[in-house]
N, C-alpha and C positions, 0 to 999 in steps of 0.2 A: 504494500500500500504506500502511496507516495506520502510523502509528509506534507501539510500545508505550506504556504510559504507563510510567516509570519511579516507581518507588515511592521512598519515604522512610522506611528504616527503620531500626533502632538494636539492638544489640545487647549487652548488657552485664547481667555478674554473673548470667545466669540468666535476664534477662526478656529482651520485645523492646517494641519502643515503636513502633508503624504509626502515623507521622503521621496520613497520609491518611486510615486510615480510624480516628484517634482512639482507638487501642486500646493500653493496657497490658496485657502478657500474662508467665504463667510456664510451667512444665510442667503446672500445675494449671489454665488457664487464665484469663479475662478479670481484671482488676483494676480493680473499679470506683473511678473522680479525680472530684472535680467539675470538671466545666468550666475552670475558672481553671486550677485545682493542675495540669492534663493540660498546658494551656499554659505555665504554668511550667517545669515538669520540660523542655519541647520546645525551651524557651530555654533550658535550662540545658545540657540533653544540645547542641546546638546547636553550642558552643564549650566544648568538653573544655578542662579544663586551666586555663582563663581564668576569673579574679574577674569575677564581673559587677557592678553596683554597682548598692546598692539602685533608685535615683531608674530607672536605665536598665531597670533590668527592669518597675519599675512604666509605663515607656511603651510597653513591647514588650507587656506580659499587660493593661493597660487603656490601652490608646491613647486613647479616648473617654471613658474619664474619671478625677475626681479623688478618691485613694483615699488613706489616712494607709496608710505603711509595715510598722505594725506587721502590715498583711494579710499582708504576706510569711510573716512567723513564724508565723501558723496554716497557708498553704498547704505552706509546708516542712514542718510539723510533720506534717499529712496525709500529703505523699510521703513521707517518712521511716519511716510506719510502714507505708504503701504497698510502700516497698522492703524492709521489715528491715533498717533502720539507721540503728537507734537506740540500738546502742552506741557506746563512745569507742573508739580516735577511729573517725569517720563512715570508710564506706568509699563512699560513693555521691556525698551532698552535703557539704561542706564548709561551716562558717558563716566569714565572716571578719568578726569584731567589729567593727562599727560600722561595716562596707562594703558586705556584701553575700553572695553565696554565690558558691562553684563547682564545678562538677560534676569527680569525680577518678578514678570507676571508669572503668577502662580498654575501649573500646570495642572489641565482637567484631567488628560487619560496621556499615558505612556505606554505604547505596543516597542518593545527594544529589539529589531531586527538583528544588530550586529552589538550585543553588548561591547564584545572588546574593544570598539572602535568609540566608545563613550565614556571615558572618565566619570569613577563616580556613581555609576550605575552597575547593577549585577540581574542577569536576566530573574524574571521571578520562575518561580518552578515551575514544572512543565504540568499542564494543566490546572494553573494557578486560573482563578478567574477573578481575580481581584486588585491583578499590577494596576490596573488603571486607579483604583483607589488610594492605594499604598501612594502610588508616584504624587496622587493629586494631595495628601496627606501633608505629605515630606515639605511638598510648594506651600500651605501651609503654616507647616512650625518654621519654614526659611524664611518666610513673609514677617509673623510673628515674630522670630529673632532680630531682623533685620531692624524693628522699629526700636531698640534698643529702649523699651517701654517697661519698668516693673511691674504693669499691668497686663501687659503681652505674652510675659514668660509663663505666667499658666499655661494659655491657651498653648505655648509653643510645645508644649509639655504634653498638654492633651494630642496637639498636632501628631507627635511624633510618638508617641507611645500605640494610639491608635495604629499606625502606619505599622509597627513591630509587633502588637496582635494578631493583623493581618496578615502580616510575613514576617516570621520570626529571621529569617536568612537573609534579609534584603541589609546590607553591612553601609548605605548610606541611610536607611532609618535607625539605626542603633548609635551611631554616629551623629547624628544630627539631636536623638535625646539625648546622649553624653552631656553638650554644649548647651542647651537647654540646660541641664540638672545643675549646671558649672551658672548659668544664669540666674540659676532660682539661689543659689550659693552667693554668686556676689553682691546679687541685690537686695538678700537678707529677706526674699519672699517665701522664703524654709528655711529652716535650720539649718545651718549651713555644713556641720558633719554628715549629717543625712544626705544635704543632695549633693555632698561630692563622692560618697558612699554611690550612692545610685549613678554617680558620671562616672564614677572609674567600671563598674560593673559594665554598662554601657559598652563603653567605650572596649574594654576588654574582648567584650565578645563580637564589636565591627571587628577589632587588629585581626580576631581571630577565623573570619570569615575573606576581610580583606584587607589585608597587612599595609597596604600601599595606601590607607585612608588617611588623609592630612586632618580632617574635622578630627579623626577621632583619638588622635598622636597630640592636636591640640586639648582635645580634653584631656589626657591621660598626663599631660603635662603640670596642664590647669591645676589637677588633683597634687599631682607633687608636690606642685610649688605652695597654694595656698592651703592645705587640709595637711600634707605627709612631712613637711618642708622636708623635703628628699632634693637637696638642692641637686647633685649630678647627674642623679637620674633625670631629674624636671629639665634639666638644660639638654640633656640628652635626647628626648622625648620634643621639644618644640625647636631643636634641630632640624631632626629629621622632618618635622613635619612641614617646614620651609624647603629643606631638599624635595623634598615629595611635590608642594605647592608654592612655586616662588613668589606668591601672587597673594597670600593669604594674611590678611591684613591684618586680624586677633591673631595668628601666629606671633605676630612679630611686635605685637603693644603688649601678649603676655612673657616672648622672651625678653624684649626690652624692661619689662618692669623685674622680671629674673635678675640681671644683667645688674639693675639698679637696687636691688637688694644687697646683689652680695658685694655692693661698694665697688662696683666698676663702671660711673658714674659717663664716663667716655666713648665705651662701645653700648652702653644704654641710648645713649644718644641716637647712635649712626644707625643701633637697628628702629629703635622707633621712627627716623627721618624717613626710614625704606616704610613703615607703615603709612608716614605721610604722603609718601609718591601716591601709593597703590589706592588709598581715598583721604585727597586733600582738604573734603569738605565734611569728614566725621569730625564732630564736635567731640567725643572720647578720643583721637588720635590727639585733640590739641591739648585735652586735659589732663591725657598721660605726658605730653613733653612740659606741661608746667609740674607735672609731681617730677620732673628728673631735677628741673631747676628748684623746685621746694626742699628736694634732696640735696640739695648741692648750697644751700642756703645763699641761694641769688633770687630774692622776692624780687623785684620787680621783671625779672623774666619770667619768672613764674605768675605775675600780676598780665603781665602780656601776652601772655601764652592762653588764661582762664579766659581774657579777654575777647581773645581771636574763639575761643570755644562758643562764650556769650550771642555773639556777631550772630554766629551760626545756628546758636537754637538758644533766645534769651534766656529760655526756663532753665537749662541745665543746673541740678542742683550740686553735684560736683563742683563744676566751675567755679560756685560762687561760694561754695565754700572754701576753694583756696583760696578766693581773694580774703575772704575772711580773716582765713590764717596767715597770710601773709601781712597784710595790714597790721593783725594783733604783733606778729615777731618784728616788724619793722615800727613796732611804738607808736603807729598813728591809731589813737584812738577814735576819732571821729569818723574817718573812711572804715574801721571796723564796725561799726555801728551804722554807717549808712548802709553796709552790703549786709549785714545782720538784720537790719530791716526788710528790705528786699527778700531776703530768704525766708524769713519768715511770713511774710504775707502769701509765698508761693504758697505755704501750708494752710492758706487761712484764717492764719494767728493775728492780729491786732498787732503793730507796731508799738502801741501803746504799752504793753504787754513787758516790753521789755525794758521799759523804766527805770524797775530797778535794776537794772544793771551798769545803767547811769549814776546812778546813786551810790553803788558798789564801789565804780570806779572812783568816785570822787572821793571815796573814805575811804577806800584800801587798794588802791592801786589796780593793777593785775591778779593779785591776788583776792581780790574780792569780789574782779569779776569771776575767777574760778569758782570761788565759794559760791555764789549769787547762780552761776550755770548749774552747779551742782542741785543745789534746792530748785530749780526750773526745770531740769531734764530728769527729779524723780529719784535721785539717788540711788541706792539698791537697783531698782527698776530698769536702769539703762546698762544698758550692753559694759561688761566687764570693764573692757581695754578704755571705754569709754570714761567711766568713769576714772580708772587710775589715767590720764591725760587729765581730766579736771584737777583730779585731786592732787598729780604734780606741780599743777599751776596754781591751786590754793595753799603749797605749801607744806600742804600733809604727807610728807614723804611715808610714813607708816601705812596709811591706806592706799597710798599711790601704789606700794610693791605686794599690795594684798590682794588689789583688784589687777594687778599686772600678772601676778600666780595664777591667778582662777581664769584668767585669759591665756594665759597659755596652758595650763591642764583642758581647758575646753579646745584646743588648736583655732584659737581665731584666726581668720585668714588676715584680719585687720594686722597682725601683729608682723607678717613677712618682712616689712621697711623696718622692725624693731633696731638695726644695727644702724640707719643711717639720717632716720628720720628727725627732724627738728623740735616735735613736740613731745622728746624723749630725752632732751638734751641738761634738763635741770637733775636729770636723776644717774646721769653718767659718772658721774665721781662717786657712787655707791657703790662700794666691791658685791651685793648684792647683784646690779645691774648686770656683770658680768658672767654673775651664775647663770643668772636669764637666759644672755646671750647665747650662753654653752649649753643648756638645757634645749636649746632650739638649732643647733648646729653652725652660730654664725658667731664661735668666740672668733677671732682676730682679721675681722670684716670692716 
């Protein structure tokens, strides 16, 4: 009996895309590409989610031969009005300045003719009736991730765990919840032992299906560095997984933050700069290069850096807590208090609200703003590590190394910058400090 042929077809925003038989189509029917732009779009739909980078796509769409770049941006510019989308921002293609493109609309059904020939992808099982689910899944929790939202990370969660119900083998859904599980971790929307517990599991059983997965090399890194502080292995792990994906842009802001833990504050730099190429307009790529200069105790490159984040998405609540912090270390109290306002209104909170901390300052300096945040943020209540950073700026070094203990018996990820960070600096001439250190593998960092 002859085997079918299985087709290769795509589904998304309305249209569908038949490899095989080289057809873009809508409700309305065919869509005429020239030749190239059809292969373009076929490499770009190819690998959802993923930057592709200019040089690589020009040898996938002219293999044979040699073409200047700027062909790209007429063949985009075609498929863009080919899809309807060509307003901001893009919902189909994505440009990323001075890299490349990638495709971000989320797929409805995936038939994989030639798996080998698509990164990222593994065929589903043979009489699986469901690839089309799984793949439309995965697009998805990638959607979900993408919006870099702590209210997204459920849903990316649900996205991607559904998708490995469905097929427990498919090693870019298993992969894809890793990174999820490493989101519901940093953004403290779980507990964060548990969901790096659930990323490394993950993650374990993509490498184990498909070894050559960058997503899931980045999670299993993720895990090292901020849950296992397994610093050689973590650097070993978000290596390879930039060998694997040169393109991979959280590869390279969680080796650069690697890099900037363990006090090597210079090649932290040069690999974060490479996550700036790959997307110049994430407001987290700007926020990670002011935590190198916050590390480095250069506030106002770090005031510049939060800045350039701001620019980009006003609300970023990161950002504007560096500025915060940097303000407070550089003694301006009034610009700490005008960005403390700000941030807290983002919450809801009443400006008003924070009054007395005006009033702290005025009768005890620094130190009484410490005290004053301590009694605002709940004492007890607020996150360990948290607390000892108030409590070393009120003064109390005794609860400052009590709540620094119970932050590292719990493995906060918050504590990884412990060797190089600033608002750790009043408690360094404590030969306790140093036990710390060495209890977390970073004594002579």
């Amino acid at each position: 009996m002859a085997v079918p042929e299985i087709r290769e077809v795509y589904e998304f925003g309305g249209f569908t895309l038949d490899v095989g038989e080289r057809r873009l189509s809508n409700a309305e029917g065919a869509i005429a590409l020239a030749p190239k732009a059809f292969d373009l779009l076929v490499a770009l739909v190819r690998r959802p989610g993923h930057l592709i980078g200019k040089q690589e796509l020009l040898d996938i769409v002219w293999p044979d031969a040699c073409v200047e770049e700027g062909i790209l941006a007429v063949h985009v510019s075609a498929l863009r009005k080919a899809l309807d989308d060509t307003s901001r921002p893009a919902r189909c293609i994505e440009t990323v300045s001075r890299s490349g493109y990638r495709f971000i609309a989320p797929l409805l059904a995936v038939l994989p003719a030639r798996p080998h020939s698509m990164p990222g992808f593994i065929s589903a099982r043979s009489g699986s009736h469901s690839s089309a689910e799984v793949y439309e899944l995965c697009g998805r929790g990638r959607a979900h991730l993408a919006s870099a939202s702590a209210s997204e990370v459920p849903k990316a969660v649900a996205a991607f765990r559904a998708a490995v119900d469905l097929d427990s083998s498919y090693a870019p859904a298993l992969a894809g919840l890793a990174l999820a599980h490493c989101a519901q971790a940093s953004m403290r929307v779980a507990p964060p032992l548990e969901a790096y517990r659930d990323a490394k599991t993950a993650a374990l059983r993509a490498l184990a299906m498909e070894a050559e997965s960058a997503d899931a090399q980045v999670a299993l890194g993720s895990v090292l560095f901020f849950s296992e502080w397994d610093w050689p292995r973590a650097e070993r792990s978000l290596r390879r997984a930039l060998e694997l994906n040169p393109s991979h842009t959280q590869g390279y802001l969680i080796y650069g933050r690697l890099l900037d833990a363990l006090g090597r504050p210079d090649e932290a730099l040069q690999i974060k700069s490479k996550a700036l190429e790959c997307d110049p307009l994430s407001p987290l790529v700007h926020v990670q290069m002011a935590l190198c200069y916050w590390n480095q105790r250069r506030y106002d490159d770090a005031i510049e850096w939060a800045n350039k984040a701001l620019e980009i998405d006003p609300k970023h609540l990161l950002a504007r807590e560096f500025l915060i912090g940097a303000y407070m270390n550089k003694g301006d109290f009034d610009r700490y208090m005008s960005e403390s306002r700000i941030h807290a209104e983002s919450f809801g909170v009443s400006a008003e609200t924070l009054r007395p901390i005006v009033d702290a300052y005025v009768s005890g300096g620094w130190r009484g703003v410490g005290r004053c945040c301590l009694a605002l943020g709940g004492g007890d209540r607020a996150p360990a590590f948290q607390v000892a950073v108030l409590s070393a700026l009120a003064g109390d070094t005794e609860s400052a190394f009590t709540f620094l203990d119970r932050a590292i018996l719990a493995c906060d990820p918050s504590l990884v910058d412990l060797a190089v960070a600033p608002q750790w600096d009043c408690l360094r001439s404590d030969p306790r400090f140093d036990a710390c250190l060495a209890r977390m593998g970073l004594r002579g960092v």
